[in-house]
N, C-alpha and C positions, 0 to 999 in steps of 0.2 A: 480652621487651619488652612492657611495655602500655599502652596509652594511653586517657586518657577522651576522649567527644564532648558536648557538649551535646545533651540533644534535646529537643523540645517536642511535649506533645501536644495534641490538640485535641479537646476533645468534639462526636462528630458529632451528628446527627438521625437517630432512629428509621426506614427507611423500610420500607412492606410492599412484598411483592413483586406486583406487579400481575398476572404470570401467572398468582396462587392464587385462587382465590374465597376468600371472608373464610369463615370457622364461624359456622356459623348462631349466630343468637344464639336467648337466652332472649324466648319470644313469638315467634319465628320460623317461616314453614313454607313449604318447597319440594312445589308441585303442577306434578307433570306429568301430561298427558292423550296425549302426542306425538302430538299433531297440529301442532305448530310444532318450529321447527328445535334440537337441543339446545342445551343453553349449556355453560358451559366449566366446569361442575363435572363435566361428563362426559366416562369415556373407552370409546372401542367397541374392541376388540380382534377380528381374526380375521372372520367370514361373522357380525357385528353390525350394526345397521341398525335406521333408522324404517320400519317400511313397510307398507305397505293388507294385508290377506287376512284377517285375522282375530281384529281388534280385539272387545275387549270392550264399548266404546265408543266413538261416533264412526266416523272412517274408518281410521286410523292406529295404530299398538303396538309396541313390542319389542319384533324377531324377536332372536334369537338360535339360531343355525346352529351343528350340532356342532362344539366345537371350540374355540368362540370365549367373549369376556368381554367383559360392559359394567358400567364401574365409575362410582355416583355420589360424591364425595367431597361433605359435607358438615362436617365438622369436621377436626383437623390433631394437635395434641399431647396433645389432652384427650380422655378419652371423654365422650362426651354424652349425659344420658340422655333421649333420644328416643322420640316413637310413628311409627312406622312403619306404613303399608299398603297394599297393593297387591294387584294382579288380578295372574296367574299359570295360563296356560296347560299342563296336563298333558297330552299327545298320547297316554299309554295304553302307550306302551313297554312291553314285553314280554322279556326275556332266561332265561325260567326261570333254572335252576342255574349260567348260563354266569355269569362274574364280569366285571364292566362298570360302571360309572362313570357316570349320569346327569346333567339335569337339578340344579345347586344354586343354593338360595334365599340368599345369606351378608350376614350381617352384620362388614362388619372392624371391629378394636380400633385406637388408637392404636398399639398395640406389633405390632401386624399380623398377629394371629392372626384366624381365619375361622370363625364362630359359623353353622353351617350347617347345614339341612333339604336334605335332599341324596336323592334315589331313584341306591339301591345295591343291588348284586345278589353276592352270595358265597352259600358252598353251607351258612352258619348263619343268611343272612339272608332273611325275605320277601320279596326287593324285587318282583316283581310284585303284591304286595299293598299294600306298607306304605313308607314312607320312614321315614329314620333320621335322629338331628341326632347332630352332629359339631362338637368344637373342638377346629382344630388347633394349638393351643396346647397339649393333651394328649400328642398323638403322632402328629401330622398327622394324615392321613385314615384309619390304620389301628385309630383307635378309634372304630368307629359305635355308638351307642346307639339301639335300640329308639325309635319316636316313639311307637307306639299310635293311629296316629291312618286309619292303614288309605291307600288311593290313588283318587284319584275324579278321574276322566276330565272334562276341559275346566277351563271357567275356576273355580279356588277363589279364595278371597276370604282374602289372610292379613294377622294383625297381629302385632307384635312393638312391645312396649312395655316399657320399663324404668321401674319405681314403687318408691322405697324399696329401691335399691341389688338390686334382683332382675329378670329379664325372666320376664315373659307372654309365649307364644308359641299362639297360636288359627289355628284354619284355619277358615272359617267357623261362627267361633263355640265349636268343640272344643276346648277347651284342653289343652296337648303338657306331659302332664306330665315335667320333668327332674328325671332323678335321675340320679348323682349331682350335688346342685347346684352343688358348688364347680369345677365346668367351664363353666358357666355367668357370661358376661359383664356388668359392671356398667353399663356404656355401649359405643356404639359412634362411628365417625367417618368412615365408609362403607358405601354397600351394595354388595355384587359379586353380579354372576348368571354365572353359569358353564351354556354351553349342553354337553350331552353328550358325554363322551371317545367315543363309537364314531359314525363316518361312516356316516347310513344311517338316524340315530335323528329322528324326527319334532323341528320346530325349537321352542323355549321362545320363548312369547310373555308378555310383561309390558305392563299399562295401569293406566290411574289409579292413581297412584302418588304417594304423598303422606309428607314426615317431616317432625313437628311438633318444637318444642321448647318444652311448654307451661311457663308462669312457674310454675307448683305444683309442675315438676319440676329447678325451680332446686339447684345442688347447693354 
């Protein structure tokens, strides 16, 4: 047996979700100094936190405690190509030979792979010298590439720009070169900091902190 029903439908109204921060637009830019309370594009995970001791500037920084993650979301289904920059505390971590997991710098994609500056330590890598970057979109975290860019103790000065479908990546001024490039991201739609897998490891502090989305990088 079957029978028909009538039905009717109705076209609704668009609504955005109010829980999300909108994606920065083109001309847009998010400046923090956290010396005020975060806004809701942020999430802290784990021993995360605003707090005094050892800002770059002002009174105030992100600590980040082994262990733990603080994520900014600025963009949602698009990658956006953004300048990024920020102050970044390096405590000087130390693990010769032993294999350990630090401190990482990450940029996410819309598909949520994690474009990372990362201090790592195995028995082919410097990490008390040198930091590696990393996409784990490759093969997670088990493929680190060489950064050349060496390790310097206290606050570095880094940027991350995407110009013409490529990212720059400079640590005061040094520019990272990548190779191979095609692991390399065209835009991103979050930053993540990830403070150190080993309990014990001096805590990652992040200040002035700024992502643009200049109108010249319209795509």
């Amino acid at each position: 047996e079957s029978r028909t029903w009538p039905v009717t439908v109705r076209m609704g109204t668009a609504r955005k979700d109010a829980s999300k921060p909108a994606s920065l637009m083109v001309g847009g830019t998010l400046n923090y100094d956290f010396e005020q309370v975060l806004d809701a594009r942020w999430s802290l995970e784990g021993d995360a936190a605003v707090a005094a001791g050892k800002a770059k500037s002002g009174a105030k920084a992100l600590r980040l405690g082994p262990q733990s993650r603080a994520v900014l979301a600025f963009g949602a289904q698009d990658d956006l190509p953004v300048r990024v920059t920020f102050a970044a505390f390096d405590g000087g971590t130390r693990h010769g030979s032993q294999g350990s997991n630090g401190q990482a710098l990450c940029l996410r994609t819309a598909v949520g792979d994690l474009f990372a500056i990362r201090q790592m330590w195995r028995n082919y890598l410097k990490g008390d010298a040198d930091v590696v970057w990393v996409n784990t979109g490759e093969c997670q975290w088990f493929s680190p590439h060489r950064a050349g860019l060496g390790r310097e103790t206290g606050w570095n000065n880094w940027t991350f720009e995407f110009n013409a479908g490529k990212v720059v990546v400079e640590r005061d001024g040094k520019r990272l070169e990548l190779a191979p490039a095609r692991f390399t991201p065209t835009g991103a739609v979050a930053l993540v900091f990830l403070g150190s897998d080993a309990i014990g490891d001096p805590d990652m502090w992040i200040d002035d902190l700024m992502v643009a989305y200049p109108a010249a990088a319209k795509k």
